[in-house]
PDB file of N, CA, C and O in Angstrom:
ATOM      1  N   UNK A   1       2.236 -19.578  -6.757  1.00  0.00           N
ATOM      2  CA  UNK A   1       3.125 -18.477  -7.046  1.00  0.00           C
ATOM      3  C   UNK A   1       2.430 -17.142  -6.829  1.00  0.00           C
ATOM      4  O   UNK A   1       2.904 -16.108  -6.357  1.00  0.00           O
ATOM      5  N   UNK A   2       1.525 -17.325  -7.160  1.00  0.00           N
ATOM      6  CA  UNK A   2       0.753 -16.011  -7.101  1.00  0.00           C
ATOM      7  C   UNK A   2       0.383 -15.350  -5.448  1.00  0.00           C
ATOM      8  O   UNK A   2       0.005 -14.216  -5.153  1.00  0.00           O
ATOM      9  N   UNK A   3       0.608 -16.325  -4.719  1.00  0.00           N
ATOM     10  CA  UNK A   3       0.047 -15.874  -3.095  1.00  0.00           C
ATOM     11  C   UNK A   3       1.265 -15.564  -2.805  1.00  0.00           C
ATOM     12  O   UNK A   3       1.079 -14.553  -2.128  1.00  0.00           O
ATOM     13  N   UNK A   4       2.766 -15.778  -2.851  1.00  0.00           N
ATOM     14  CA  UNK A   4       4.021 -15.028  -3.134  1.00  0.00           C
ATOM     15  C   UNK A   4       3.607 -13.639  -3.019  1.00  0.00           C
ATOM     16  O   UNK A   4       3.369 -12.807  -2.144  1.00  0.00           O
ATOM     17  N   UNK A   5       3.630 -13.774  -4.541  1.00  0.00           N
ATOM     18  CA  UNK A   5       3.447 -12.090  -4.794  1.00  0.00           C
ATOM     19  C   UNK A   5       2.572 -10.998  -4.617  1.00  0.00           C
ATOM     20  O   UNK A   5       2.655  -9.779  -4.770  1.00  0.00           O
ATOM     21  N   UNK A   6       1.195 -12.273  -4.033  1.00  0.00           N
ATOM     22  CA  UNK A   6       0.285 -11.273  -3.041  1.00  0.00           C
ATOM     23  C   UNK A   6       1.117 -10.934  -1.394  1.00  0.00           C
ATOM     24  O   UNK A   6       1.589  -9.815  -1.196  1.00  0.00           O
ATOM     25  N   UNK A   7       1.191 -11.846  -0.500  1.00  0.00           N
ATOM     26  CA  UNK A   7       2.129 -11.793   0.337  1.00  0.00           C
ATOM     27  C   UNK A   7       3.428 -10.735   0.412  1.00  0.00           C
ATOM     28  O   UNK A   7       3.844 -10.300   1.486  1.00  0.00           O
ATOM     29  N   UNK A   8       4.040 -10.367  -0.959  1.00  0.00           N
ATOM     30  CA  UNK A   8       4.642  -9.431  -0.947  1.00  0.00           C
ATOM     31  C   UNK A   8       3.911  -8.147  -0.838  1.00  0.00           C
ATOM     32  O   UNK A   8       4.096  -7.566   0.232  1.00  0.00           O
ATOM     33  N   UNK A   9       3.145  -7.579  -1.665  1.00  0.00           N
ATOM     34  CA  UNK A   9       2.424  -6.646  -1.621  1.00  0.00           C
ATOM     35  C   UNK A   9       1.902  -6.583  -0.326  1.00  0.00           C
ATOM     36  O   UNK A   9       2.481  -5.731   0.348  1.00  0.00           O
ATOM     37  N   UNK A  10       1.145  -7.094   0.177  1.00  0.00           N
ATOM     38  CA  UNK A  10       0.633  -7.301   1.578  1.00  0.00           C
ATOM     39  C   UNK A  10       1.740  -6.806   2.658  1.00  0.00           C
ATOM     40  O   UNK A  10       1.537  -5.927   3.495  1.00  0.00           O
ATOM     41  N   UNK A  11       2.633  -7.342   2.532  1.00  0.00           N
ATOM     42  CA  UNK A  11       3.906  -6.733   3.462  1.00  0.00           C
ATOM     43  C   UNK A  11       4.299  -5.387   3.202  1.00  0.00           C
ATOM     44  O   UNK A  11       4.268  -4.544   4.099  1.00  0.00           O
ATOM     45  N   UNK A  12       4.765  -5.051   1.726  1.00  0.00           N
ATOM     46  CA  UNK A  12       5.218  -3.847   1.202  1.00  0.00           C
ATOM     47  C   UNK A  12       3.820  -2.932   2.008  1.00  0.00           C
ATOM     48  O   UNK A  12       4.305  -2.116   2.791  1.00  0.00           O
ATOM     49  N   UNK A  13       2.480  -2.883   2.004  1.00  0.00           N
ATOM     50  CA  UNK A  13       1.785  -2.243   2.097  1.00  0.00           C
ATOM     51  C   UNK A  13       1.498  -1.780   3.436  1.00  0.00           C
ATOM     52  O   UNK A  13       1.050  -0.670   3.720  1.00  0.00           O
ATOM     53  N   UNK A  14       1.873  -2.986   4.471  1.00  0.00           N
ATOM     54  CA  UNK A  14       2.015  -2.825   5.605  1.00  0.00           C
ATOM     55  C   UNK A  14       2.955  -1.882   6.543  1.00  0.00           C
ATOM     56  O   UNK A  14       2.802  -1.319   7.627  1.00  0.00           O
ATOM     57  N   UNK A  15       4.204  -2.013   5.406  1.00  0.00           N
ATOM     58  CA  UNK A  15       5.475  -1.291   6.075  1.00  0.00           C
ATOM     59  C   UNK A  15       5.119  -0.092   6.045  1.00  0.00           C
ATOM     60  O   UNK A  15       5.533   0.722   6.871  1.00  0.00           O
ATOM     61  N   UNK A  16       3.850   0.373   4.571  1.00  0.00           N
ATOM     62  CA  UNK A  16       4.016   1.371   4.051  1.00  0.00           C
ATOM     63  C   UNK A  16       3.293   2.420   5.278  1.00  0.00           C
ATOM     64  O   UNK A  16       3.737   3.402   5.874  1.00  0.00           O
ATOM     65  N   UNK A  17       1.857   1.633   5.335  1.00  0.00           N
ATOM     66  CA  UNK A  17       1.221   2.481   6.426  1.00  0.00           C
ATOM     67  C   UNK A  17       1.543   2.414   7.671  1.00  0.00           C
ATOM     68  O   UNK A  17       1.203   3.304   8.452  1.00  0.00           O
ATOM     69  N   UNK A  18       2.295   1.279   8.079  1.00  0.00           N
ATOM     70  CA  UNK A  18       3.217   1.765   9.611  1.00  0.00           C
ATOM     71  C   UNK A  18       3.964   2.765   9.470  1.00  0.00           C
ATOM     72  O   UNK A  18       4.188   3.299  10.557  1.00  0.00           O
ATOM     73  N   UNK A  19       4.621   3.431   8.313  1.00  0.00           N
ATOM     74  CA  UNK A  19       5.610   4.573   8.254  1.00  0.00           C
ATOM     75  C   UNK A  19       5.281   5.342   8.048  1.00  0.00           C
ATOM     76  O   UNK A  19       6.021   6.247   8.433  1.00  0.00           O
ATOM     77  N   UNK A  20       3.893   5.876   7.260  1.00  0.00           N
ATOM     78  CA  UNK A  20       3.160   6.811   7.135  1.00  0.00           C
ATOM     79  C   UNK A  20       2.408   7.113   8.659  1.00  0.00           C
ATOM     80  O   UNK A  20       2.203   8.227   9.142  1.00  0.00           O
ATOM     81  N   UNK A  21       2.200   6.317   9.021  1.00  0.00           N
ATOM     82  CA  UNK A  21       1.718   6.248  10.921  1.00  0.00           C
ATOM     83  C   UNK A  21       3.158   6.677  11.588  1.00  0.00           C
ATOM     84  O   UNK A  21       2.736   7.572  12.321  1.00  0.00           O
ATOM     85  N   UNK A  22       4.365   6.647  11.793  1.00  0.00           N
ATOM     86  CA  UNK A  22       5.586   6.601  12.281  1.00  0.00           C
ATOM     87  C   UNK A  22       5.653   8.357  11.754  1.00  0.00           C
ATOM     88  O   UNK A  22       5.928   9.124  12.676  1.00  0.00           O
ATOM     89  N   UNK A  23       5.397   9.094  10.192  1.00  0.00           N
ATOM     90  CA  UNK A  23       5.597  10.505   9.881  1.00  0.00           C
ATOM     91  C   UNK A  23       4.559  10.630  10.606  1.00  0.00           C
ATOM     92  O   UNK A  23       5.379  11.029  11.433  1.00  0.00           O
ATOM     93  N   UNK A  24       3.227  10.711  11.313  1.00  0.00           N
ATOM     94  CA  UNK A  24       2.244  11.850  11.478  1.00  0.00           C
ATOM     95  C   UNK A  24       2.808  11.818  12.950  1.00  0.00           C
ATOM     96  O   UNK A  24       2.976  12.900  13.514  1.00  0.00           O
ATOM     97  N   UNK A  25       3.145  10.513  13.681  1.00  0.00           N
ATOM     98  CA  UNK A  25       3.414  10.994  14.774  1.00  0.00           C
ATOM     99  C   UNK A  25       4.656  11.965  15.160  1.00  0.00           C
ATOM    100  O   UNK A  25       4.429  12.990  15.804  1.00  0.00           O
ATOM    101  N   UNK A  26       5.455  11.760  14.914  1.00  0.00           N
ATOM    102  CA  UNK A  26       6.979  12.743  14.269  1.00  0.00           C
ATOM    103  C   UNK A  26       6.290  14.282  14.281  1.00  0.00           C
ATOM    104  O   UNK A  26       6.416  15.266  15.010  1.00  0.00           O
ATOM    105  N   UNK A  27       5.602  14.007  13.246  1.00  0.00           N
ATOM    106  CA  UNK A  27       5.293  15.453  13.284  1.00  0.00           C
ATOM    107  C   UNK A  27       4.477  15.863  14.100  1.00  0.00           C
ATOM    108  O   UNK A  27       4.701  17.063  14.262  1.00  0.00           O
ATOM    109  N   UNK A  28       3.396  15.435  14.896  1.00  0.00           N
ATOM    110  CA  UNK A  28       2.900  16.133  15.645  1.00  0.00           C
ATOM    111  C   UNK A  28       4.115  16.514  16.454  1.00  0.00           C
ATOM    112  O   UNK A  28       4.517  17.677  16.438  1.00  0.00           O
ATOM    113  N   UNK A  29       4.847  15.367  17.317  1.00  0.00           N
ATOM    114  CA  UNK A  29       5.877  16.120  18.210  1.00  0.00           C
ATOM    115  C   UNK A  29       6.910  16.954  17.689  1.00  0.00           C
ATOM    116  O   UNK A  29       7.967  17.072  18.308  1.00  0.00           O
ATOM    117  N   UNK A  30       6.723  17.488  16.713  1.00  0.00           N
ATOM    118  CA  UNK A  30       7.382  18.205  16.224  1.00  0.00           C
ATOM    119  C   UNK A  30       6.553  19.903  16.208  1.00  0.00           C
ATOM    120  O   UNK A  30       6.902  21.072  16.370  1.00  0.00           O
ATOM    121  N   UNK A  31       5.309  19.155  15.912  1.00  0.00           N
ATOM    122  CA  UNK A  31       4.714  20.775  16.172  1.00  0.00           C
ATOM    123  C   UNK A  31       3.576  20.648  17.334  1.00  0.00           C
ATOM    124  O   UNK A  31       2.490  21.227  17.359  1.00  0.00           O
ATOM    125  N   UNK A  32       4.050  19.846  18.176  1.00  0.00           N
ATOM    126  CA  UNK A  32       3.736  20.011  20.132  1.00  0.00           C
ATOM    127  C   UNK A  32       4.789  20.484  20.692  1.00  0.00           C
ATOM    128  O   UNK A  32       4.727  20.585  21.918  1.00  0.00           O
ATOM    129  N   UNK A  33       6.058  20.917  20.014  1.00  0.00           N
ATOM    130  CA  UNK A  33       7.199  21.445  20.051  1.00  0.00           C
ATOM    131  C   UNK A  33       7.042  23.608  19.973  1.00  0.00           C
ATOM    132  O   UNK A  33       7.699  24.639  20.109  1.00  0.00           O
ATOM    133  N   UNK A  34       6.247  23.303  19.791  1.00  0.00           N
ATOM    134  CA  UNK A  34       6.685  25.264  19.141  1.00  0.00           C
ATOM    135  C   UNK A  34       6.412  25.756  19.886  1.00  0.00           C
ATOM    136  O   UNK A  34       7.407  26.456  20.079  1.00  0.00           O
ATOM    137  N   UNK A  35       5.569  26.067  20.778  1.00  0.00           N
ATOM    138  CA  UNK A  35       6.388  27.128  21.917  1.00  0.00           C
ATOM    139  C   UNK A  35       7.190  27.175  22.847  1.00  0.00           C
ATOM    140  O   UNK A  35       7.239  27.995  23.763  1.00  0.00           O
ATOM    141  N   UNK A  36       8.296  25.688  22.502  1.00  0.00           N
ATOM    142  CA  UNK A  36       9.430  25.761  23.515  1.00  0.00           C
ATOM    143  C   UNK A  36      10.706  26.389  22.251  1.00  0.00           C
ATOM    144  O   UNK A  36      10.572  26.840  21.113  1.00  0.00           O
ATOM    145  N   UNK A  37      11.605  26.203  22.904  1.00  0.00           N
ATOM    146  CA  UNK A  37      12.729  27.133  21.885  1.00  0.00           C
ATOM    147  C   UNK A  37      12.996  25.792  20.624  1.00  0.00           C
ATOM    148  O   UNK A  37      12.883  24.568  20.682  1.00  0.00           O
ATOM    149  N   UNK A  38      13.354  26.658  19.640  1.00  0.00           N
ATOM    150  CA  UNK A  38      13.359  25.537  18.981  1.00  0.00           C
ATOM    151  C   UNK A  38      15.152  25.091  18.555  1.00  0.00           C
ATOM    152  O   UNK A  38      15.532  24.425  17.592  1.00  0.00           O
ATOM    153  N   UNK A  39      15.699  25.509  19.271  1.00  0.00           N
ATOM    154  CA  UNK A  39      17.541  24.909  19.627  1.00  0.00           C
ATOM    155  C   UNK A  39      17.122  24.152  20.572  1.00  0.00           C
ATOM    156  O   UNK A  39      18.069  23.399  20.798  1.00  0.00           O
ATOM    157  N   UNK A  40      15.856  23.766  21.605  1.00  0.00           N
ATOM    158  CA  UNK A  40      15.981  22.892  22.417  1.00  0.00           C
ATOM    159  C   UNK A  40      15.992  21.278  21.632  1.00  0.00           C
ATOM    160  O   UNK A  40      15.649  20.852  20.529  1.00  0.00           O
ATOM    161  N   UNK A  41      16.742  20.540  23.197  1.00  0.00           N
ATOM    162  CA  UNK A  41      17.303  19.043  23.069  1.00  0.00           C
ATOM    163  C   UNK A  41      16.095  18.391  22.533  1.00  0.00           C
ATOM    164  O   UNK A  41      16.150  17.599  21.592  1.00  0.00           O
ATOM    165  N   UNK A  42      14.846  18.771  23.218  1.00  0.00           N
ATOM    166  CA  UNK A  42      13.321  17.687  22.724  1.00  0.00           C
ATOM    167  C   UNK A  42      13.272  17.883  21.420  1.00  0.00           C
ATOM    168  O   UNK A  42      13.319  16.922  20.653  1.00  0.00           O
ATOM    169  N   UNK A  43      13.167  19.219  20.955  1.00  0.00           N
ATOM    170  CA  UNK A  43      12.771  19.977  19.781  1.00  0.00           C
ATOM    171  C   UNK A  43      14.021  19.287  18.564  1.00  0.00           C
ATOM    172  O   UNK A  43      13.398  19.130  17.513  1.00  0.00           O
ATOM    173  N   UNK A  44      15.040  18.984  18.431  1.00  0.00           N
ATOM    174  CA  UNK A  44      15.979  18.705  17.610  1.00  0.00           C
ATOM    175  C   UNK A  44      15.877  17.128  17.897  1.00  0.00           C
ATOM    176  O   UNK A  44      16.237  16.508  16.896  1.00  0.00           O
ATOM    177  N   UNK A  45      15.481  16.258  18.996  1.00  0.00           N
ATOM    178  CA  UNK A  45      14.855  14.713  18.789  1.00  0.00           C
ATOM    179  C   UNK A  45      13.700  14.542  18.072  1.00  0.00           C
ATOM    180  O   UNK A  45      13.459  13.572  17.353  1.00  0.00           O
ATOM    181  N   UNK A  46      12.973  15.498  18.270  1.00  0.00           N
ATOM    182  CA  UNK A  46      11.672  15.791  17.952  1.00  0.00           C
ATOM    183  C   UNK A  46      12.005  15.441  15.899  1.00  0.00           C
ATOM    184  O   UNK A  46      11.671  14.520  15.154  1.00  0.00           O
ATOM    185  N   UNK A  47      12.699  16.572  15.719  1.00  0.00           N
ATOM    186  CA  UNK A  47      12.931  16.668  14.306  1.00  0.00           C
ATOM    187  C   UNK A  47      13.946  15.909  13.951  1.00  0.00           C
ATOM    188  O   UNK A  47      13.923  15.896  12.720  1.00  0.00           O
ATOM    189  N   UNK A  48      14.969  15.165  14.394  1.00  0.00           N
ATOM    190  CA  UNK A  48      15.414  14.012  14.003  1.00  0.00           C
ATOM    191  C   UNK A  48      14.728  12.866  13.701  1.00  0.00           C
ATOM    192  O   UNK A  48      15.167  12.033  12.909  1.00  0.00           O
ATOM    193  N   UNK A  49      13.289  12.724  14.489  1.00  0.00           N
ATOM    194  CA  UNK A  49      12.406  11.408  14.532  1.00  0.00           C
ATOM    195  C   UNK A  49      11.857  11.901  13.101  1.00  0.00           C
ATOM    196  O   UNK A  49      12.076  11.127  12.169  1.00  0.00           O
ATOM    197  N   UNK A  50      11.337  12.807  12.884  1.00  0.00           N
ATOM    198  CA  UNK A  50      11.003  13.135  11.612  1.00  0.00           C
ATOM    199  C   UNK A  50      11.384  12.843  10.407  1.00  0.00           C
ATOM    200  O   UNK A  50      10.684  12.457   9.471  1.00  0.00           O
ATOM    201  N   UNK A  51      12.791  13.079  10.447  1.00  0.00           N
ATOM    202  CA  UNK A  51      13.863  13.272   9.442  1.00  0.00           C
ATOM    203  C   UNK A  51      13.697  11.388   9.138  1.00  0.00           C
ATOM    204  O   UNK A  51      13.458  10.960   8.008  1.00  0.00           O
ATOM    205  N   UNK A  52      13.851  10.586  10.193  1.00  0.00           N
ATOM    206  CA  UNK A  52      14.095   9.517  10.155  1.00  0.00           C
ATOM    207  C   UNK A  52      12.838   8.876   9.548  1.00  0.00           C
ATOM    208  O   UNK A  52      12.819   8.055   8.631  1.00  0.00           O
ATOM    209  N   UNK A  53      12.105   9.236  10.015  1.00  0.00           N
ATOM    210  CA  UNK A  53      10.498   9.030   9.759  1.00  0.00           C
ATOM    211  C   UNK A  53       9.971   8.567   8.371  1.00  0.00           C
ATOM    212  O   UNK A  53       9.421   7.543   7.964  1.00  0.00           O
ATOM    213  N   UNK A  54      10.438   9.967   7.703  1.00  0.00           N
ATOM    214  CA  UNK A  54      10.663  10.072   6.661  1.00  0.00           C
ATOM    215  C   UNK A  54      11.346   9.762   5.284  1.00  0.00           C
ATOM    216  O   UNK A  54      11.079   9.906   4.091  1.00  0.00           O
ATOM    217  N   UNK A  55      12.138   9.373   5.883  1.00  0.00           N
ATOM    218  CA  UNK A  55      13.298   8.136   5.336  1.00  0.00           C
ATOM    219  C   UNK A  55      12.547   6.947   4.725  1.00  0.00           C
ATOM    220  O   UNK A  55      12.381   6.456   3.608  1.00  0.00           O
ATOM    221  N   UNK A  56      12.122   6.690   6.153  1.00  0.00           N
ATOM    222  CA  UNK A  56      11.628   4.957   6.200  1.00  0.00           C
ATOM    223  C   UNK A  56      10.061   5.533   5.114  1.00  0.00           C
ATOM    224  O   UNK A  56       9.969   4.789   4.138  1.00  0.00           O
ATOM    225  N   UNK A  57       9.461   6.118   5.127  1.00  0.00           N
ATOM    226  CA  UNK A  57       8.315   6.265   4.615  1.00  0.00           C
ATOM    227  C   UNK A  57       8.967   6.124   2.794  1.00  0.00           C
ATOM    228  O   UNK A  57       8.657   5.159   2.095  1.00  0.00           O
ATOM    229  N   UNK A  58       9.886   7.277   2.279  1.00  0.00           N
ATOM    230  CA  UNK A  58      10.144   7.321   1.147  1.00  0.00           C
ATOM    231  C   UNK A  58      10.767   5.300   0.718  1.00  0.00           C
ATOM    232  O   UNK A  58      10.681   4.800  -0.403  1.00  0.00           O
ATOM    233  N   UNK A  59      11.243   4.680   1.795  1.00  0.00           N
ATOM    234  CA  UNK A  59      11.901   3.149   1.557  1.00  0.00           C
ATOM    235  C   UNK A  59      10.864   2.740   1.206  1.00  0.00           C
ATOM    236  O   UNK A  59      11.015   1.954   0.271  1.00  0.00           O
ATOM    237  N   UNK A  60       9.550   2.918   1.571  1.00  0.00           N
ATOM    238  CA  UNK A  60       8.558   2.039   1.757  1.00  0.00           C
ATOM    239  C   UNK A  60       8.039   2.400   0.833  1.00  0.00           C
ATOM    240  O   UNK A  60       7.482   1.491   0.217  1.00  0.00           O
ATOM    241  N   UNK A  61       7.933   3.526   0.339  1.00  0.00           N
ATOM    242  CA  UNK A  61       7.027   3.512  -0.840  1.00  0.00           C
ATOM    243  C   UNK A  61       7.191   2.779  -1.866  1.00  0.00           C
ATOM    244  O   UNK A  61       6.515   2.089  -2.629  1.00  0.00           O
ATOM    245  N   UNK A  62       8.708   3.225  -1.638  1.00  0.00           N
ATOM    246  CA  UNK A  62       9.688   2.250  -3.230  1.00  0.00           C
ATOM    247  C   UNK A  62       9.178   0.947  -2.980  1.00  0.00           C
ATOM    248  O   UNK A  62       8.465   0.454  -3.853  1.00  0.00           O
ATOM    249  N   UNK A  63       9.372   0.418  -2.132  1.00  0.00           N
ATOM    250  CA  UNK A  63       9.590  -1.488  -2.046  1.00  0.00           C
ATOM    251  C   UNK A  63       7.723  -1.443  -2.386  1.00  0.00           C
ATOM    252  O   UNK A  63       7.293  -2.308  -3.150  1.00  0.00           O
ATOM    253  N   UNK A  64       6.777  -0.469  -1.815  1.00  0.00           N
ATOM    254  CA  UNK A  64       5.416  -0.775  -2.172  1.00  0.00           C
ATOM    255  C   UNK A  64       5.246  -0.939  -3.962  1.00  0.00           C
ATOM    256  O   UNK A  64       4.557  -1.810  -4.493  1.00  0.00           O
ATOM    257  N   UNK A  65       5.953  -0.011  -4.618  1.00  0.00           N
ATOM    258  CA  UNK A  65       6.240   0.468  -5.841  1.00  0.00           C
ATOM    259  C   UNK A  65       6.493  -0.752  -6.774  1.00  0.00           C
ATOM    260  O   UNK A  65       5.805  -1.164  -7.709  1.00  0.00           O
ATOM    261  N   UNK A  66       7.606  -1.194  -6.293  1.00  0.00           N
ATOM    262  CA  UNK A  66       8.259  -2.090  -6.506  1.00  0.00           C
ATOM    263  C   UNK A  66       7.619  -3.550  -7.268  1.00  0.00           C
ATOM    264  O   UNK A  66       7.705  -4.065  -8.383  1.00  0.00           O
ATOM    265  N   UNK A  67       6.872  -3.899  -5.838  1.00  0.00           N
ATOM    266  CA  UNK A  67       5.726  -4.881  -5.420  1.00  0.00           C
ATOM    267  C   UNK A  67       4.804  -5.076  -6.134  1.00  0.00           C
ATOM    268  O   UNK A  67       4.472  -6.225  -6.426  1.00  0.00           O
ATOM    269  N   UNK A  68       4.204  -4.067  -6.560  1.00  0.00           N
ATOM    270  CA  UNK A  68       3.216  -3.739  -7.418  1.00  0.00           C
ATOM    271  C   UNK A  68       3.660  -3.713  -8.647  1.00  0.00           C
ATOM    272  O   UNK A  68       2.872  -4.253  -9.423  1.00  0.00           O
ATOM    273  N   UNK A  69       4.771  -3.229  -9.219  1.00  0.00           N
ATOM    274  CA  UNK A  69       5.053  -3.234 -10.382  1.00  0.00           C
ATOM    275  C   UNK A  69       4.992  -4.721 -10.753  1.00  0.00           C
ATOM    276  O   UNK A  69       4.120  -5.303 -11.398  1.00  0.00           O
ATOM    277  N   UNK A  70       6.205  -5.244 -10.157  1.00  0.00           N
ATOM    278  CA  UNK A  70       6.478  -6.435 -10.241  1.00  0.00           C
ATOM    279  C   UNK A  70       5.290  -7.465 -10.434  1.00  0.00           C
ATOM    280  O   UNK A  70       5.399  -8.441 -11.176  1.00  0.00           O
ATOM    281  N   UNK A  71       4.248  -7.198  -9.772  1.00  0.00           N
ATOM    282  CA  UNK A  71       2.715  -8.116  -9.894  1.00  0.00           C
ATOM    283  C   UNK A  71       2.310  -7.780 -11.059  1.00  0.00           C
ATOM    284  O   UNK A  71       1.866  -8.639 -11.820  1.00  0.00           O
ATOM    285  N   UNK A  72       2.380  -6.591 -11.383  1.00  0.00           N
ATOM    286  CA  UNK A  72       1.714  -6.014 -12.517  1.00  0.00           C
ATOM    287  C   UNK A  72       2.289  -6.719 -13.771  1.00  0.00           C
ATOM    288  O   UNK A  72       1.499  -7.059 -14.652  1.00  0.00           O
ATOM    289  N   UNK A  73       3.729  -6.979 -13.920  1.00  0.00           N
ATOM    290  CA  UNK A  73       4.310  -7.815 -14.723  1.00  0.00           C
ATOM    291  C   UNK A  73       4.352  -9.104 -15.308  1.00  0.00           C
ATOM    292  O   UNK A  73       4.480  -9.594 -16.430  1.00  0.00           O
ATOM    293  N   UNK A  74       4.154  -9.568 -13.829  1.00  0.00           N
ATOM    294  CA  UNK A  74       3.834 -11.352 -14.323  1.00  0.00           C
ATOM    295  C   UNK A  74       2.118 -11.618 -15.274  1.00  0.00           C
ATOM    296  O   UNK A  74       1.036 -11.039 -15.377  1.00  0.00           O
ATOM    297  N   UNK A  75       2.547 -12.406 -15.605  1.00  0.00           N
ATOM    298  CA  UNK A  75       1.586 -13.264 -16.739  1.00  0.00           C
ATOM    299  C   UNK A  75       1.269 -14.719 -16.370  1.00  0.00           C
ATOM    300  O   UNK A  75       2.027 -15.630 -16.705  1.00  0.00           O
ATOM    301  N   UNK A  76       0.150 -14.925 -15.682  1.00  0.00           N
ATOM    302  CA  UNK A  76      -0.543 -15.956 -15.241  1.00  0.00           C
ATOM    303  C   UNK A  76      -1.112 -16.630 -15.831  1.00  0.00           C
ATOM    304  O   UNK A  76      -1.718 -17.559 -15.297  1.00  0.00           O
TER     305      UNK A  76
END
């Protein structure tokens, strides 16, 4: 039971730093963006990837959160 709930964590933790990897890149193209206009088409994908980015990062924290709590709970 217990490799379960390591296995979870392990995953949760994984998602976590692929999405934290998924925001830095976002943002760089977001600010490899500034001296073109920033109403341009790249520049507003640019900051949509972000927006999205970011999303998935705040999901991930939770389910990391989560994971951990949840381990923290059981009694072995």
């Amino acid at each position: 039971m217990a490799n379960i709930g390591h296995s979870r964590e392990a995953l949760a933790a994984q998602r976590y730093v692929e999405a934290t990897r998924n925001v830095d890149l976002a943002f760089r193209a977001v600010r490899g963006d500034q001296e073109d206009i920033p109403e341009s088409a790249e520049y507003a994908a640019a900051q949509s990837r972000l927006d999205r980015a970011l999303d998935e990062l705040a999901r991930a924290q939770e389910l990391f959160d989560t994971a951990v709590s949840v381990r923290g709970t059981r009694h072995f």
